[in-house]
Z-matrix of the N, CA and C atoms (Angstrom, degrees):
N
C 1 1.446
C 2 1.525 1 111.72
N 3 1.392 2 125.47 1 -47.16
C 4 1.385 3 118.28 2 162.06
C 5 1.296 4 125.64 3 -110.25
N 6 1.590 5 102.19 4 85.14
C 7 1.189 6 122.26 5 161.17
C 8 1.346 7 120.81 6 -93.40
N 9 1.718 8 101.47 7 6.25
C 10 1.639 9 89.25 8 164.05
C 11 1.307 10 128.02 9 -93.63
N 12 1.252 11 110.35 10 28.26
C 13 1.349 12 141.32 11 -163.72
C 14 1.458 13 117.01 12 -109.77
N 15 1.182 14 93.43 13 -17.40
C 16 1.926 15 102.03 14 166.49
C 17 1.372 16 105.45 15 -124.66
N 18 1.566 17 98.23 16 162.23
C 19 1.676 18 120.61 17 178.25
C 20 1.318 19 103.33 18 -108.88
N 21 1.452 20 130.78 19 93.47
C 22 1.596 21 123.92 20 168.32
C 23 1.415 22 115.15 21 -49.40
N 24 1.647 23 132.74 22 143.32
C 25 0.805 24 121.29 23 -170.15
C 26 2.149 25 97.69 24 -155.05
N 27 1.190 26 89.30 25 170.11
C 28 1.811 27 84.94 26 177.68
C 29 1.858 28 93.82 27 -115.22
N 30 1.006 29 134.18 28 133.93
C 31 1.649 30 136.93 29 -166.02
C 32 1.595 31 80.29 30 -88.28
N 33 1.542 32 103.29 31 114.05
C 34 1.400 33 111.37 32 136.58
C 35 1.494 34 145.58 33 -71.08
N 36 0.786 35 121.27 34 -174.03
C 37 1.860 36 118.62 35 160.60
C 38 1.361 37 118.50 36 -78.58
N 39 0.913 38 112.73 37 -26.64
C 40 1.683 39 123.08 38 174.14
C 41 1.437 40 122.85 39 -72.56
N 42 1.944 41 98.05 40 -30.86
C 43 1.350 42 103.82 41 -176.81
C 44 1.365 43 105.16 42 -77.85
N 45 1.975 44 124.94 43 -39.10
C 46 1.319 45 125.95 44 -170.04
C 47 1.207 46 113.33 45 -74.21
N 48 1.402 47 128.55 46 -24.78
C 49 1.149 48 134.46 47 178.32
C 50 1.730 49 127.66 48 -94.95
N 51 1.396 50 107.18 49 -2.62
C 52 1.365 51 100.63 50 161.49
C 53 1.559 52 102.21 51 -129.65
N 54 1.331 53 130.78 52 -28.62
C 55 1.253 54 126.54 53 -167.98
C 56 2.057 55 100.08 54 -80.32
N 57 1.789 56 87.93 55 -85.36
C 58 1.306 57 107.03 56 -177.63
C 59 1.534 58 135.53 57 -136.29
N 60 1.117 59 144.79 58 137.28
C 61 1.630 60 143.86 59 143.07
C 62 1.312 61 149.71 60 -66.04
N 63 1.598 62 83.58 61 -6.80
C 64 1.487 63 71.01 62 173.50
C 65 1.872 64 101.95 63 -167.10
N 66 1.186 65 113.50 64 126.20
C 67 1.706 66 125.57 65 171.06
C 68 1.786 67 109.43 66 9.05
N 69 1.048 68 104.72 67 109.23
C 70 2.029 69 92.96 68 178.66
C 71 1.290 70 101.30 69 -91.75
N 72 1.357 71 134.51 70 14.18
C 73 1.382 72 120.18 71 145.85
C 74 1.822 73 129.20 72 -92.64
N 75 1.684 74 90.22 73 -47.21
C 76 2.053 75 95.85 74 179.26
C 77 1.185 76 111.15 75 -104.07
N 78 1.894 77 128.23 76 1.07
C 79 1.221 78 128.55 77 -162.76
C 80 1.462 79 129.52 78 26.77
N 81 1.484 80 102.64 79 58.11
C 82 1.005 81 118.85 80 159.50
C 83 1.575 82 117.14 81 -111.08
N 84 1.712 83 104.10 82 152.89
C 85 1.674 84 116.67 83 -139.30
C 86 2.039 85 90.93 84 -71.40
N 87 1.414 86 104.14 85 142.57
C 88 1.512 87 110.54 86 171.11
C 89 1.382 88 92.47 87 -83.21
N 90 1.410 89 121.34 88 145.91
C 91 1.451 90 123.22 89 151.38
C 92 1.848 91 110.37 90 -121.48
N 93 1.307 92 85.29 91 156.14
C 94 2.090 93 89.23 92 -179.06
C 95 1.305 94 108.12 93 -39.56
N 96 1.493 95 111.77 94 149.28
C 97 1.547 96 104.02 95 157.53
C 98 1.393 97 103.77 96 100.33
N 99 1.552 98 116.31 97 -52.24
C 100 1.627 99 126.79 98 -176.25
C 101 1.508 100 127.56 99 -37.23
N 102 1.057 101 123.95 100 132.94
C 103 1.690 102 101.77 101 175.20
C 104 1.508 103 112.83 102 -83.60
N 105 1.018 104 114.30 103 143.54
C 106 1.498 105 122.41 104 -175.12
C 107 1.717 106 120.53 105 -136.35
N 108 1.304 107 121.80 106 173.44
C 109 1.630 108 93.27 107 -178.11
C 110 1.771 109 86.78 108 -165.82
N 111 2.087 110 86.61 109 144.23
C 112 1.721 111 85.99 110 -160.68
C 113 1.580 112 95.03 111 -108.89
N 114 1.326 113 107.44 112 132.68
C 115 1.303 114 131.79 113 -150.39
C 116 1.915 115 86.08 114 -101.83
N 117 1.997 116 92.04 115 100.42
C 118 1.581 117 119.40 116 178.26
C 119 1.647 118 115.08 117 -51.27
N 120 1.797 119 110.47 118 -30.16
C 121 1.142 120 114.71 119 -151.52
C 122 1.810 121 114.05 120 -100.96
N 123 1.638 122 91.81 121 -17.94
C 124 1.888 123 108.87 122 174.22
C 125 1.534 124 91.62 123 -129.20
N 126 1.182 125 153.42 124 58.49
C 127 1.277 126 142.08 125 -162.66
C 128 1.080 127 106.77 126 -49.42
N 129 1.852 128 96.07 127 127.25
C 130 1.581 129 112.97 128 -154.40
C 131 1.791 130 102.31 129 -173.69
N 132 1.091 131 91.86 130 173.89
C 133 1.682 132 89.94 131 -175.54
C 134 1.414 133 85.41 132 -131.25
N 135 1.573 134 118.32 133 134.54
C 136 1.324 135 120.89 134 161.88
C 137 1.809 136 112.96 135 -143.87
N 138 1.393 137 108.89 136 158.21
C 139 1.570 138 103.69 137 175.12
C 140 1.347 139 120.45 138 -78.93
N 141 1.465 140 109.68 139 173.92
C 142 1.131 141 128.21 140 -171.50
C 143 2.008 142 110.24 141 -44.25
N 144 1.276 143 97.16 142 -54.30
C 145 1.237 144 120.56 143 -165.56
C 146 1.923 145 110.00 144 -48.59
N 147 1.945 146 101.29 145 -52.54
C 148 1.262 147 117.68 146 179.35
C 149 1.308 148 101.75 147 -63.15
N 150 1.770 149 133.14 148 -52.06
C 151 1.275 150 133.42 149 -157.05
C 152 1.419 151 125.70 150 -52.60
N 153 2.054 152 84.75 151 -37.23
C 154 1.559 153 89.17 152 -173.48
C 155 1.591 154 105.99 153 -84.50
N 156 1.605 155 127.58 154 -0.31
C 157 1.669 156 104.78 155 -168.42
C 158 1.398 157 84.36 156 -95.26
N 159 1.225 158 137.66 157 -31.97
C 160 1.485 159 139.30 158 158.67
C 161 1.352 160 121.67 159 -17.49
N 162 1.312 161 73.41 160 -67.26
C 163 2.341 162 83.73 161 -171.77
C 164 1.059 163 95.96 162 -62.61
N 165 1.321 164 145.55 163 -19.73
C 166 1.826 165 130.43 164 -179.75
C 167 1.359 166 116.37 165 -78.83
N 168 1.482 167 106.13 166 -6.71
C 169 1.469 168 101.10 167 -174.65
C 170 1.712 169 101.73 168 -120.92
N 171 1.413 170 112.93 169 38.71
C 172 1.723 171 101.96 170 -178.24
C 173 1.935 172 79.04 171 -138.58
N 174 1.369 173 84.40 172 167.10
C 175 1.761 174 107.91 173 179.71
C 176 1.405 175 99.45 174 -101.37
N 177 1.747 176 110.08 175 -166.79
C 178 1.521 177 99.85 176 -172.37
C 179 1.645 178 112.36 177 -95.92
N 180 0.905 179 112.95 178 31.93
C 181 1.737 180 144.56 179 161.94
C 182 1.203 181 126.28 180 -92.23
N 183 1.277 182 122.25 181 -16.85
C 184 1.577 183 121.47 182 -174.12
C 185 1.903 184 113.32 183 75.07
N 186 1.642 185 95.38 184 1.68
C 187 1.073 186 88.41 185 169.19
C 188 1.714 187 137.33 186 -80.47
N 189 1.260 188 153.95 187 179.42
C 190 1.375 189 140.54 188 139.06
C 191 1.259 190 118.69 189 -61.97
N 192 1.814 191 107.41 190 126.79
C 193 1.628 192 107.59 191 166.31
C 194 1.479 193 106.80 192 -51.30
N 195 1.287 194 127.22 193 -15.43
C 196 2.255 195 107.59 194 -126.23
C 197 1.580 196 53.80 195 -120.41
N 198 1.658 197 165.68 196 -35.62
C 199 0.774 198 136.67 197 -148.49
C 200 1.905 199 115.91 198 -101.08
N 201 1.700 200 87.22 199 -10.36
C 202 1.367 201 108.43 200 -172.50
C 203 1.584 202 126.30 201 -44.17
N 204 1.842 203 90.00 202 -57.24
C 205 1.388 204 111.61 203 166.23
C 206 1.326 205 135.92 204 -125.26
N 207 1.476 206 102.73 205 67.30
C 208 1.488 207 143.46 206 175.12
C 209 1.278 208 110.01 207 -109.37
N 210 1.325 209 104.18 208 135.41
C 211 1.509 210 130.74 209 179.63
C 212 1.737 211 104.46 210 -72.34
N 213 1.185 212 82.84 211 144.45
C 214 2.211 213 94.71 212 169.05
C 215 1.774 214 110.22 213 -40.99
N 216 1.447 215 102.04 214 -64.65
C 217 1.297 216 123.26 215 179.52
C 218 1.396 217 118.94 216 -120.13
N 219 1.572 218 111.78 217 99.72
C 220 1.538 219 121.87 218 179.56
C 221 1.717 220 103.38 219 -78.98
């Protein structure tokens, strides 16, 4: 549902070598070519794999469900 919350992207060489290498969620290694997607809401570069268990847990806000209806102080 909030996938408007990422930027699909194809990881260049430019991106691994000045931005990033590797997933800023599971740190696993980017390689060229890879699809990857830069996460609007923690600006971040993450893979395919992280994006999508992500997007199941945000509304159409980019927000978190699990954070939605949470108290100040649990």
């Amino acid at each position: 549902m909030g996938s408007n919350c990422f930027l699909r992207q194809e990881a260049t060489s430019e991106i691994i070598s000045n931005v990033t290498d590797f997933c800023s969620e599971c740190y696993e290694t980017i390689r060229p070519s890879q699809v990857i997607f830069y996460d609007m809401s923690n600006y971040r570069f993450i893979c395919d794999t992280c994006q999508e268990s992500i997007d199941k847990c945000l509304d159409k806000d980019c927000e978190s469900l699990n954070r939605k209806n949470s108290l100040l102080f649990d």
